[in-house]
PALO-252277 format. One line per field, with one value per atom (N, C-alpha, C): residue in one letter; atom name; x, z, y. Coordinates in nm, 4 decimals. Each point is the difference from the previous one (the first is absolute). Layout:
N
residuo = [A/...]
atomo = [CA/...]
X = [X/...]
Z = [Z/...]
Y = [Y/...]
END
This chain:
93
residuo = [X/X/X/X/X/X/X/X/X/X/X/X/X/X/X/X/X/X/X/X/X/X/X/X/X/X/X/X/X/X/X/X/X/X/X/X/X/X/X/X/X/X/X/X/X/X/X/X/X/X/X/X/X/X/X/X/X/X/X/X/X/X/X/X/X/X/X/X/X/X/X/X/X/X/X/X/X/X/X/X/X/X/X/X/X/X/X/X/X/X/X/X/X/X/X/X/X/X/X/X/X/X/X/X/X/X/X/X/X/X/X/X/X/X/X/X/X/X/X/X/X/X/X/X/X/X/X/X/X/X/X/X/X/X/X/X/X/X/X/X/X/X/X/X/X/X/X/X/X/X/X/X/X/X/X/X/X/X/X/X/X/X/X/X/X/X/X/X/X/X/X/X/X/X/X/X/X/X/X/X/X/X/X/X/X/X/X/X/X/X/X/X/X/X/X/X/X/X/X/X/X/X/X/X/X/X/X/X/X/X/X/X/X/X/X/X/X/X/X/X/X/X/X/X/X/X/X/X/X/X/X/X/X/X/X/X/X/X/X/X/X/X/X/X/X/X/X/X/X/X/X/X/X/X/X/X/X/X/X/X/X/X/X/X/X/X/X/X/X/X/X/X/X/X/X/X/X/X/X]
atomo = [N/CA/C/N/CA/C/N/CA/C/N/CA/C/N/CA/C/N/CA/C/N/CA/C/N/CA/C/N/CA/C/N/CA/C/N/CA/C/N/CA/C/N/CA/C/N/CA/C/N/CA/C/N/CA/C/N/CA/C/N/CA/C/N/CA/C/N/CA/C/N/CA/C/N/CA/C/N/CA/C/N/CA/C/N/CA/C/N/CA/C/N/CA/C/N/CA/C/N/CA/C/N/CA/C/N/CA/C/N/CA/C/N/CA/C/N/CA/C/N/CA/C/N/CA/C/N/CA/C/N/CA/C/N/CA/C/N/CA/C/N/CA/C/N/CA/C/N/CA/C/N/CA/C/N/CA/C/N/CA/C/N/CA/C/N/CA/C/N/CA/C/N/CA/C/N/CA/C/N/CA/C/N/CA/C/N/CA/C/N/CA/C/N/CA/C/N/CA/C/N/CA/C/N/CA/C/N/CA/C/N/CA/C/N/CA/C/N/CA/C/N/CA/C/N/CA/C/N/CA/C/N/CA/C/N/CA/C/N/CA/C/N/CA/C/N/CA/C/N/CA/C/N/CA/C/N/CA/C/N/CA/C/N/CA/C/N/CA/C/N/CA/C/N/CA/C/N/CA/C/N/CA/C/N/CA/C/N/CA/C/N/CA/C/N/CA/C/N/CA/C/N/CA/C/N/CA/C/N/CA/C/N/CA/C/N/CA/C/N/CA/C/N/CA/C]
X = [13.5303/-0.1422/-0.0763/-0.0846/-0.0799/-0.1060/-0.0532/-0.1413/-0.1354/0.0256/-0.1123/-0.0684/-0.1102/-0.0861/-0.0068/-0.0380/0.0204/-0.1405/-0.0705/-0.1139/-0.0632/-0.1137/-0.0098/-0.0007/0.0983/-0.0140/-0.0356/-0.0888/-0.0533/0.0610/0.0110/0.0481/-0.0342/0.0831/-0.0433/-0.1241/-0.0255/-0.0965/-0.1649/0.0215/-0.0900/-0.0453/0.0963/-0.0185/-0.1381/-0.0103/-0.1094/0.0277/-0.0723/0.0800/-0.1090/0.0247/-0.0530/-0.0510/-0.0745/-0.0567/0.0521/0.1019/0.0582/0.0677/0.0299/0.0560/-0.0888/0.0055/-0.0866/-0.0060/-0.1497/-0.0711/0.0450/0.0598/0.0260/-0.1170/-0.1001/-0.0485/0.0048/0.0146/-0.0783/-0.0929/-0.0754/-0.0983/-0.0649/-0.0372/-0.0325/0.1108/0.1803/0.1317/0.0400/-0.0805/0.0587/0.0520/0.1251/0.0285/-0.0204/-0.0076/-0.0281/0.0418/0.0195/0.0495/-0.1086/-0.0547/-0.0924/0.0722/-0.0405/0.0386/-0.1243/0.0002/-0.1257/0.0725/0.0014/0.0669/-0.0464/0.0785/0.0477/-0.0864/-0.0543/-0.0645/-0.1036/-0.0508/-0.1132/-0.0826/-0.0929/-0.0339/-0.1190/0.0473/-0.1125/0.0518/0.1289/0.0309/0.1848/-0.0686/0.0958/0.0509/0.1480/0.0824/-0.0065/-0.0339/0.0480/0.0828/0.1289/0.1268/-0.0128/-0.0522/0.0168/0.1522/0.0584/0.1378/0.0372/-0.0848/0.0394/-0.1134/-0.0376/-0.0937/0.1134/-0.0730/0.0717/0.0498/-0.0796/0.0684/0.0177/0.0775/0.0711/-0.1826/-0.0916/-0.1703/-0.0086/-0.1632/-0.0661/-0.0996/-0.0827/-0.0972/0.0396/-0.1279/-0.0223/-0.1349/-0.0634/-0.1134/-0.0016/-0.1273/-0.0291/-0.1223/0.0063/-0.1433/0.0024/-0.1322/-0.0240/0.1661/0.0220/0.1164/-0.0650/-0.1395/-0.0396/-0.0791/0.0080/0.1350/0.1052/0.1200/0.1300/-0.0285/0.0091/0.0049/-0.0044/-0.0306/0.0149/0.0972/0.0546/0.0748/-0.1001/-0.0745/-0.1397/-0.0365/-0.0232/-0.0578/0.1753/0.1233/0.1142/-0.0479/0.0022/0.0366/-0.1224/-0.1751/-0.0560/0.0206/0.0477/0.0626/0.0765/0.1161/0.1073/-0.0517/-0.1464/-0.0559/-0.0973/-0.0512/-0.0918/0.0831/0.1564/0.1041/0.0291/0.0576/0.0323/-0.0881/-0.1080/-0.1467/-0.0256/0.0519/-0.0180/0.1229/0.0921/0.1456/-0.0171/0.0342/-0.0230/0.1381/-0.0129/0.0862/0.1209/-0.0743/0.0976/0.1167/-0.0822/0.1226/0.0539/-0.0918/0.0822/-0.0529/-0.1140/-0.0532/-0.1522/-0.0266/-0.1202/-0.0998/-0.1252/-0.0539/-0.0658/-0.0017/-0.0881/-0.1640/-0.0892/-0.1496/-0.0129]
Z = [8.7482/-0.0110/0.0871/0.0682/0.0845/-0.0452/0.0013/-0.0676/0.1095/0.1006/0.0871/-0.1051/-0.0131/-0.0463/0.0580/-0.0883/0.0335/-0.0003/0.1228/0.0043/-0.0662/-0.0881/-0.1056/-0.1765/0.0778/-0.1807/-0.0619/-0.1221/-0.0294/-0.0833/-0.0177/-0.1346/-0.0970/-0.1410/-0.0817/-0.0850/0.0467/-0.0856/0.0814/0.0886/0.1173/0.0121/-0.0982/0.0318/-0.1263/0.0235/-0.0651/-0.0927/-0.1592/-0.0779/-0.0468/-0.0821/-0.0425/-0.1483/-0.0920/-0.1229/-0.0226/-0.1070/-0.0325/0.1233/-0.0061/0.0910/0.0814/0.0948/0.1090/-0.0090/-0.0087/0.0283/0.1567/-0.0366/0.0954/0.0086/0.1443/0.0106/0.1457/-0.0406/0.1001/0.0731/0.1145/-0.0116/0.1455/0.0313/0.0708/0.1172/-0.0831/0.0298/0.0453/0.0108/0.0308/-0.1409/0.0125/-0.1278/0.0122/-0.1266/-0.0048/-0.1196/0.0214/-0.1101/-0.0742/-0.0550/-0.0957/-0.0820/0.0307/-0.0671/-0.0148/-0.1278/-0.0207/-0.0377/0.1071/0.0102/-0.1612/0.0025/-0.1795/0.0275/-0.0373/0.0216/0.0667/0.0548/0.0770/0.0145/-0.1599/-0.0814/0.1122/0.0496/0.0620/0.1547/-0.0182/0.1529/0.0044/0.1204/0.0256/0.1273/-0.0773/0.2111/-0.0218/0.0837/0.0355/0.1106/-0.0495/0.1683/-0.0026/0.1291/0.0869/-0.0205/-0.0749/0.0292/0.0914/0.0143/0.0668/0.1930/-0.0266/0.1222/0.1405/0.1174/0.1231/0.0008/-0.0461/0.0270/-0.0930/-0.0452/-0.1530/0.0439/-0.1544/0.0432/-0.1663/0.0019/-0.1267/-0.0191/-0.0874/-0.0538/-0.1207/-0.0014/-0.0952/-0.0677/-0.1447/-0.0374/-0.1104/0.0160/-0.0770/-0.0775/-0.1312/-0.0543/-0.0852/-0.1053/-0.1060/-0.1506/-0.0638/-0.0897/-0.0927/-0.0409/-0.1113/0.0182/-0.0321/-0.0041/0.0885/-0.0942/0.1086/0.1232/0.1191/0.0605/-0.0832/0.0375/-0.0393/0.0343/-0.0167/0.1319/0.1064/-0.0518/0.1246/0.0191/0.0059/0.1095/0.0808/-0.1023/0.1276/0.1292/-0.0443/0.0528/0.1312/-0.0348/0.1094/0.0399/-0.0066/0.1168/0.0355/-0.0144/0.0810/0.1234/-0.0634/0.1255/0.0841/-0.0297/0.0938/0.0952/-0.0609/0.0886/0.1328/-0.0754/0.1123/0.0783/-0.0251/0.0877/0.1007/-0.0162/0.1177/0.0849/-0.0092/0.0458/0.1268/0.1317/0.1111/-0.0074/0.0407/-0.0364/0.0918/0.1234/0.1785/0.0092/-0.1077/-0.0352/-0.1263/-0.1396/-0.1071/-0.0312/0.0898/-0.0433/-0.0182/-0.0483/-0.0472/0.1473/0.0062/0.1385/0.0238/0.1856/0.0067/0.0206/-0.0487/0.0301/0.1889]
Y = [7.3563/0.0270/-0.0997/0.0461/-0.0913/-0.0342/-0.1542/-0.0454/0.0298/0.0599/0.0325/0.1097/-0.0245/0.1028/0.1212/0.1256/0.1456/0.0438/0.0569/0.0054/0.1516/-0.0123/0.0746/-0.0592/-0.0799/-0.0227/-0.1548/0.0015/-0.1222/-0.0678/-0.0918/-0.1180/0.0563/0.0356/0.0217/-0.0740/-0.1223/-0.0679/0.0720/0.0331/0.0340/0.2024/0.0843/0.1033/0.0753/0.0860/0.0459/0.0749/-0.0247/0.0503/0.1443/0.0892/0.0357/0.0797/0.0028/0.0330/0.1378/0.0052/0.1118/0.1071/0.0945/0.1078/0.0798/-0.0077/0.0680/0.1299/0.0719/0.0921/0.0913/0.1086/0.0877/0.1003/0.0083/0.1262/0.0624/0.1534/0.0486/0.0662/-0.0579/0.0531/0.0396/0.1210/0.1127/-0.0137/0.0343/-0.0488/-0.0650/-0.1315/-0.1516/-0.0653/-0.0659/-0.0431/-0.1411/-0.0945/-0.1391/-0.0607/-0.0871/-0.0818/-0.0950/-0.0108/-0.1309/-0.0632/-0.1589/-0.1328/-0.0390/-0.0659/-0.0989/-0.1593/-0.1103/-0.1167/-0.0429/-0.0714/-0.0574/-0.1590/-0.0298/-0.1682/0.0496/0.1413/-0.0314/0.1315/-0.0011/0.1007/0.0876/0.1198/0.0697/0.0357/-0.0845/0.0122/0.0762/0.1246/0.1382/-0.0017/0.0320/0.0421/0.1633/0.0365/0.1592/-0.0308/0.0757/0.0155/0.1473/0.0203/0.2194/0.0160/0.0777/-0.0074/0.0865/0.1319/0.0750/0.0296/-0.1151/-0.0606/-0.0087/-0.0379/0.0694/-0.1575/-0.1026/-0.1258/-0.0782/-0.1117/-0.0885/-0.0111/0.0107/-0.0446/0.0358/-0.0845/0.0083/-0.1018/-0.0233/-0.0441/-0.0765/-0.0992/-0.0677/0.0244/-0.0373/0.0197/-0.0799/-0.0887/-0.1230/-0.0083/0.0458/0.0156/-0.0880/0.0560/-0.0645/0.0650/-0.1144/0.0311/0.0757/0.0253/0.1107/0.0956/0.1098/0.0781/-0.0145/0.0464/0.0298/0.1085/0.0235/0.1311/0.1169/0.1330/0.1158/0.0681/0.1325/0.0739/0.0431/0.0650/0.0862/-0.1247/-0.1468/-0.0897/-0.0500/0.0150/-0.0630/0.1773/0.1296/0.0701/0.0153/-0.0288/-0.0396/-0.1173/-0.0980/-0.1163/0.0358/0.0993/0.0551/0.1054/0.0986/0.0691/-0.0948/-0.0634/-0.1048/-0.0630/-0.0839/0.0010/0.0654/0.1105/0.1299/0.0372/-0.0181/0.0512/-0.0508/-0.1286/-0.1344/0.0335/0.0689/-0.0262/0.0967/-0.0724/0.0938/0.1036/0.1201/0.1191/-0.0559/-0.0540/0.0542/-0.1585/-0.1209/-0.0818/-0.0411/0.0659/-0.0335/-0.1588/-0.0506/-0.1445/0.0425/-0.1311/0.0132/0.0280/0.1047/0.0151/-0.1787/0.0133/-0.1273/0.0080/-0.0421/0.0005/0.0440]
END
């Protein structure tokens, strides 16, 4: 086994954990995954799983209320809305 580090992956003391089992949706047939990080009440990963590139978002609010589904599912279209078609990234200004 070699001690050179494998790029991708973090120290376990260093990786990101998250609050119960992640929220699968999909939505206008993009699929995504939701995490809400554990220690850091209000704050969401969405991963595109089925996106043209490994991509996704983060979203950092207030911890009360928890998210909704209809507010994860419009941050998932506000997402996509921004996403240029012709590269699968976000468009540039």
């Amino acid at each position: 086994m070699s001690d050179e580090p494998e790029p991708g992956l973090a120290p376990e003391h260093m990786r990101i954990r998250y609050r119960g089992d992640p929220i699968m949706l999909t939505v206008d047939g993009q699929d995504f995954r939701v995490g809400e990080r554990a220690g850091e009440p209000g704050a969401y990963d969405f991963d595109w799983l089925n996106g043209p590139h490994d991509y996704g978002f983060g979203i950092s609010r207030s911890a009360s209320p928890p998210m909704s589904l209809p507010e994860m599912e419009e941050a998932i279209r506000n997402f996509i809305g921004q996403v240029d078609p012709a590269t699968g990234y976000l468009a540039e200004d």
